[in-house]
C-alpha positions, -999 to 999 in steps of 0.1 A, spaced: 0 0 0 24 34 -11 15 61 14 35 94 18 59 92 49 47 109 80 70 130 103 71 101 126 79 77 99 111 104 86 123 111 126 128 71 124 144 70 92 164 97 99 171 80 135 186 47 114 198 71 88 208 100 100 231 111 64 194 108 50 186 142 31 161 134 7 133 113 8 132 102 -26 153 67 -44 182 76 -58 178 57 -91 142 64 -97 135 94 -86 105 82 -66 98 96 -33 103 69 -2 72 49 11 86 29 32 117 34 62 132 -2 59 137 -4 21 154 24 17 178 16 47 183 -19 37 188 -9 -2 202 26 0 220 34 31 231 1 54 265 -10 36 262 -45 44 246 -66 72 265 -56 100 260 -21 99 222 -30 90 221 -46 126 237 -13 141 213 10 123 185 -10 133 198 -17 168 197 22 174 156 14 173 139 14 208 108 -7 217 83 24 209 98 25 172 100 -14 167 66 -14 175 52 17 152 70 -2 125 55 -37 132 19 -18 134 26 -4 99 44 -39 87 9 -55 98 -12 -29 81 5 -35 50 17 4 53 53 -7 57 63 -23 26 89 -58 35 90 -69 -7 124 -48 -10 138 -58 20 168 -84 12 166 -118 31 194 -114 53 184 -81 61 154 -95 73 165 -118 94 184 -93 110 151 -71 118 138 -106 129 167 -110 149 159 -77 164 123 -78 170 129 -107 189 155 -97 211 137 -64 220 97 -74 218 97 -114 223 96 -146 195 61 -139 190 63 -109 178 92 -117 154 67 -144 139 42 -120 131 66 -96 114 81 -131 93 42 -144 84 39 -106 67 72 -105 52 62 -141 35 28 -135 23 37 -103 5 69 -102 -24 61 -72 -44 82 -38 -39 67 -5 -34 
């Protein structure tokens, strides 16, 4: 579901991202709709500085992104595999199994990017 990023959805990207300036994909010009694509494709270098980035994530933010992952607001069809699993990784640590699992049945049923 594309959406236009709110200021909460920007104060976290800019949280994992801070170098972020514009909101828009380098290669396509389009504007983001989504925080994790964009970090995962655009400004984590490679996995472990993914897992830092999202590691600066409290609980309040890992949750606002799980509520918009379960809405279908947060697009996952972009996000890498491993990448995943790292945010999995995460979720779990910080918010319990559980809700890791719901966060993996989403990133499963949907494969599309936005």
């Amino acid at each position: 579901m594309a959406r236009e990023l709110s200021s909460r959805d920007i104060a976290v990207l800019k949280k994992v991202a801070p170098e972020c300036e514009g909101l828009e994909c380098a290669g396509s010009k389009a504007p983001y709709k989504s925080i994790l694509p964009p970090l995962s494709n655009h400004y984590a270098k490679n996995e472990d500085d993914f897992r830092n980035r999202i590691s600066a994530l409290d609980v309040d933010d890992l949750e606002y992104l799980i509520s918009l992952i379960k809405t279908g607001e947060e697009s996952l069809g972009c996000v890498q595999s491993q990448y995943m699993t790292i945010f999995l990784d995460m979720t779990a640590e910080k918010m319990g199994k559980g809700k890791a699992q719901e966060v993996m049945s989403v990133y499963t049923k949907w494969n599309e990017c936005d």
